[in-house]
C-alpha positions as CSV (number, residue, x, y, z in Angstrom):
1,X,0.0,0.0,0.0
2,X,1.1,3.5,-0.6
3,X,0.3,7.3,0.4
4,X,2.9,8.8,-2.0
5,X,3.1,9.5,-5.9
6,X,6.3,10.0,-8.1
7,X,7.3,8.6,-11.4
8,X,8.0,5.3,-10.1
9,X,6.5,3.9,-6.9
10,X,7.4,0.6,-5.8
11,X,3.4,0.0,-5.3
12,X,2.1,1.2,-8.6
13,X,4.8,1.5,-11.3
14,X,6.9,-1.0,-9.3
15,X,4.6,-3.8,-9.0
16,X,5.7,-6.5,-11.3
17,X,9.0,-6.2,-10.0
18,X,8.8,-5.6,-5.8
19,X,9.2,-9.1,-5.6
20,X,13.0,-9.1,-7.2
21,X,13.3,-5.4,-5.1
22,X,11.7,-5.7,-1.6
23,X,14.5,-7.4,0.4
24,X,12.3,-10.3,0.7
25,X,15.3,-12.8,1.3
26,X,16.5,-10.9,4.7
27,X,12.7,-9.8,5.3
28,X,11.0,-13.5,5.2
29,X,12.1,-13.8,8.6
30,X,9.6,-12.0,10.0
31,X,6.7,-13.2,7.4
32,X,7.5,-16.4,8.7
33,X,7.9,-15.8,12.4
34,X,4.4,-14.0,12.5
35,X,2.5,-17.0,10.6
36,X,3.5,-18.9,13.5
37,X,3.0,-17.4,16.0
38,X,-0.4,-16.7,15.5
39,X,-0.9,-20.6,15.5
40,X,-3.2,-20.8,12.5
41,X,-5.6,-23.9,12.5
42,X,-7.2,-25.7,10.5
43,X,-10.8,-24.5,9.0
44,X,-10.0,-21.1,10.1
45,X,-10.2,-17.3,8.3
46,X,-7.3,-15.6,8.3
47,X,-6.9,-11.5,6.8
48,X,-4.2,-10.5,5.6
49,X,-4.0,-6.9,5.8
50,X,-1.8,-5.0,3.8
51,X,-1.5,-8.2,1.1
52,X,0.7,-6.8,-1.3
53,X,1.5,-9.3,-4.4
54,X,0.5,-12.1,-1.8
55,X,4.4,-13.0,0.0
56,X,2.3,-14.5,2.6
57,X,-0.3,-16.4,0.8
58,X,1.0,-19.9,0.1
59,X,2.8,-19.9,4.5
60,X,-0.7,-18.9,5.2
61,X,-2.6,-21.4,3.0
62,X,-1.2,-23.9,4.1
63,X,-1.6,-23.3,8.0
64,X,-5.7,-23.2,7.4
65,X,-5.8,-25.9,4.9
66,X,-8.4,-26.5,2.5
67,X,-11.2,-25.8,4.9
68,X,-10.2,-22.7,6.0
69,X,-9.6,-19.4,4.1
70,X,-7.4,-16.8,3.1
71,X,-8.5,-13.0,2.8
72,X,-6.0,-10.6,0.8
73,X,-6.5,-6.9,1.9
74,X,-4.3,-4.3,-0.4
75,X,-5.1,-0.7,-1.7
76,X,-2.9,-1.1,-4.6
77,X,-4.5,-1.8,-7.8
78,X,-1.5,-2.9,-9.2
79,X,0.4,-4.8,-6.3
80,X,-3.8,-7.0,-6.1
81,X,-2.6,-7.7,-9.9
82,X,0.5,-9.1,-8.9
83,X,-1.4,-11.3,-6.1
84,X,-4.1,-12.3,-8.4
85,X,-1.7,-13.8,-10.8
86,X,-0.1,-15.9,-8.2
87,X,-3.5,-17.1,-7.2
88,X,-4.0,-18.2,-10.6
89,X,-0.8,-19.8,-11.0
90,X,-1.1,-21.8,-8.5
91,X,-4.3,-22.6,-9.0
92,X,-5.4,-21.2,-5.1
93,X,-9.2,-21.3,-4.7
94,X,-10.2,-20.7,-1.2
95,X,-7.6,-17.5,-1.3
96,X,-9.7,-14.1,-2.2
97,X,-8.7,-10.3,-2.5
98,X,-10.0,-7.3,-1.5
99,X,-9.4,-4.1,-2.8
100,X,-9.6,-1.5,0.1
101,X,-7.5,1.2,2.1
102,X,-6.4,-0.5,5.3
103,X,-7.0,2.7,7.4
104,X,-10.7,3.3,6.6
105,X,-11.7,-0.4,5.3
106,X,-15.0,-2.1,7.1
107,X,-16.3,-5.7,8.0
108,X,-18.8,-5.5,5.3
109,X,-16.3,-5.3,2.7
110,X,-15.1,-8.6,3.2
111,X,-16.1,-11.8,2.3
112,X,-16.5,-13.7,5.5
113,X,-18.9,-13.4,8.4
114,X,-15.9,-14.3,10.6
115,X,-12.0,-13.4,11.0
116,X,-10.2,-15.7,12.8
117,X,-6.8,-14.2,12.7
118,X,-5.0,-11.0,11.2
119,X,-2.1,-10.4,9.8
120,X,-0.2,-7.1,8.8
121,X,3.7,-7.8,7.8
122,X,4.8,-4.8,6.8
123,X,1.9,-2.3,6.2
124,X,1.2,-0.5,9.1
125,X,4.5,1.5,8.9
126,X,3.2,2.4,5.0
127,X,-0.2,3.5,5.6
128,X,0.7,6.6,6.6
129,X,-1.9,6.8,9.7
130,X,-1.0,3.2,11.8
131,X,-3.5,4.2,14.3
132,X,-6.2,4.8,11.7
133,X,-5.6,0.8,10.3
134,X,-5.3,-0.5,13.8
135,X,-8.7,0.9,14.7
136,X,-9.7,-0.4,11.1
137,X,-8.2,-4.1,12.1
138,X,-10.0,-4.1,15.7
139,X,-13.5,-3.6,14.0
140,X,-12.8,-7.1,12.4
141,X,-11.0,-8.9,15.3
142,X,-13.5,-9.7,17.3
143,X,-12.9,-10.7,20.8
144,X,-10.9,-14.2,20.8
145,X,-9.5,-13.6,17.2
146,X,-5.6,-13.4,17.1
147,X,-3.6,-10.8,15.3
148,X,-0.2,-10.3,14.7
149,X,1.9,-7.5,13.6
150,X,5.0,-7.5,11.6
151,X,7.5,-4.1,11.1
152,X,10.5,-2.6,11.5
153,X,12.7,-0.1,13.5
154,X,16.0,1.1,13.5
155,X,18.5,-1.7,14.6
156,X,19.4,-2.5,17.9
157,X,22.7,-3.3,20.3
158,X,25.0,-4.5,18.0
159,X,23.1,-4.0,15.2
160,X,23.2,-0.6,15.6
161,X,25.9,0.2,12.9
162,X,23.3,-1.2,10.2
163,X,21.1,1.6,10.8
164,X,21.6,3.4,7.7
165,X,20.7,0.6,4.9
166,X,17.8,0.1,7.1
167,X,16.7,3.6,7.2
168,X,17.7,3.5,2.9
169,X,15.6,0.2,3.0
170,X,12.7,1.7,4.5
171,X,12.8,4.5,2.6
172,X,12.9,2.6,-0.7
173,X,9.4,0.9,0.6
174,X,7.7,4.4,1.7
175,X,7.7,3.0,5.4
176,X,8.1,5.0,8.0
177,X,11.2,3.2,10.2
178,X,9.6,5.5,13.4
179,X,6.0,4.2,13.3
180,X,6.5,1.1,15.7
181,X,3.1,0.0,14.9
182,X,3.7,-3.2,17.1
183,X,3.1,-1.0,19.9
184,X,-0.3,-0.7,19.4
185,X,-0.9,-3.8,19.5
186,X,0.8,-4.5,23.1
187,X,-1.3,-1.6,24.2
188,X,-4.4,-3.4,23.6
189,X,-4.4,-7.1,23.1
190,X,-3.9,-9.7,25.9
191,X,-1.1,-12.5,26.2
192,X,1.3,-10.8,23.6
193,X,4.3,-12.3,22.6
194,X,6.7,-10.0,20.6
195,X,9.9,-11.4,18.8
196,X,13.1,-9.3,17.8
197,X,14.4,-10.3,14.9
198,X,17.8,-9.5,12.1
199,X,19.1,-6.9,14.9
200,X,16.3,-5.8,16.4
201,X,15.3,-4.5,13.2
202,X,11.9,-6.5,12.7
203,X,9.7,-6.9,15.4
204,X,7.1,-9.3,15.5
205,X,3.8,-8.9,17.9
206,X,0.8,-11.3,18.4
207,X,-1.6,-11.2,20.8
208,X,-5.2,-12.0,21.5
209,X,-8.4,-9.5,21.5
210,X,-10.0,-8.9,24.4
């Protein structure tokens, strides 16, 4: 998702190629380390908020089988292209995309009565208002539902002396490296767990709604 415009923008212009250009190599890490811990199950409804061209899908797929669902959540025209294409490749039919802003989207826009789970790997830090989408997200998580938030910060301890490629890589993605979205989410979900991954650099947050 993105707030900005120029002549090329990694969400727009850039969408065919953010795969080959988002870092996703170092980056998975955290991709990975929220789909677990928000112990997906069987049968269940996840949202994934903030989809992009789907990095998350096939993880997520596969953690609610074929009796459960997938829910792709993206502004971008362009990046839901992307996605849509790798649904169709891979021949995905219980995953479905939504075309909506994550800071003002609502339940009726979505095509399930229930969300089990939520993800956001990513996204908050674009949007460009986190505390609008986390509002947004707590309309659909209803109380019991899990949701987990994946972002990034400037390196930590050691790490420390990486903070400039992480400030350029942030930069390149429009996200804003001070928005520590993840923080919301301690503030108002119970039994979180948060993980410090590549440096500090990625955090990773779950918890459960009250």
């Amino acid at each position: 998702m993105a707030q900005h415009r120029s002549s090329w923008d990694p969400y727009t212009s850039g969408a065919r190629f953010y795969d080959l250009f988002s870092g996703e190599v170092f980056y998975r890490t955290g991709r990975v380390a929220g789909i677990a811990m928000l112990g997906l199950q069987p049968g269940e409804v996840v949202l994934d908020v903030g989809c992009g061209t789907g990095l998350n899908f096939e993880r997520l797929k596969t953690a609610v089988g074929p009796t459960g669902r997938v829910i792709g959540l993206d502004r971008s025209e362009h990046m839901l292209r992307v996605a849509h294409d790798r649904i169709d490749r891979n021949r995905w039919t219980n995953v479905s995309l939504v075309r909506a802003d994550a800071t003002c989207f609502t339940a009726d826009q979505l095509p399930a009565d229930h969300i089990n789970a939520v993800l956001a790997t990513y996204a908050l830090s674009v949007t460009g208002d986190p505390d609008a989408a986390w509002r947004r997200i707590k309309s659909v998580a209803k109380p019991g539902a899990r949701v987990c938030v994946v972002d990034m910060q400037k390196p930590t301890g050691w790490a420390q002396v990486f903070t400039p490629l992480a400030r350029l890589a942030c930069s390149m993605g429009r996200s804003d490296i001070e928005a520590k979205p993840w923080q919301l989410l301690q503030r108002d979900a119970r039994q979180v767990q948060v993980r410090s991954l590549r440096g500090g650099h990625i955090q990773a947050a779950c918890g459960t709604m009250p």
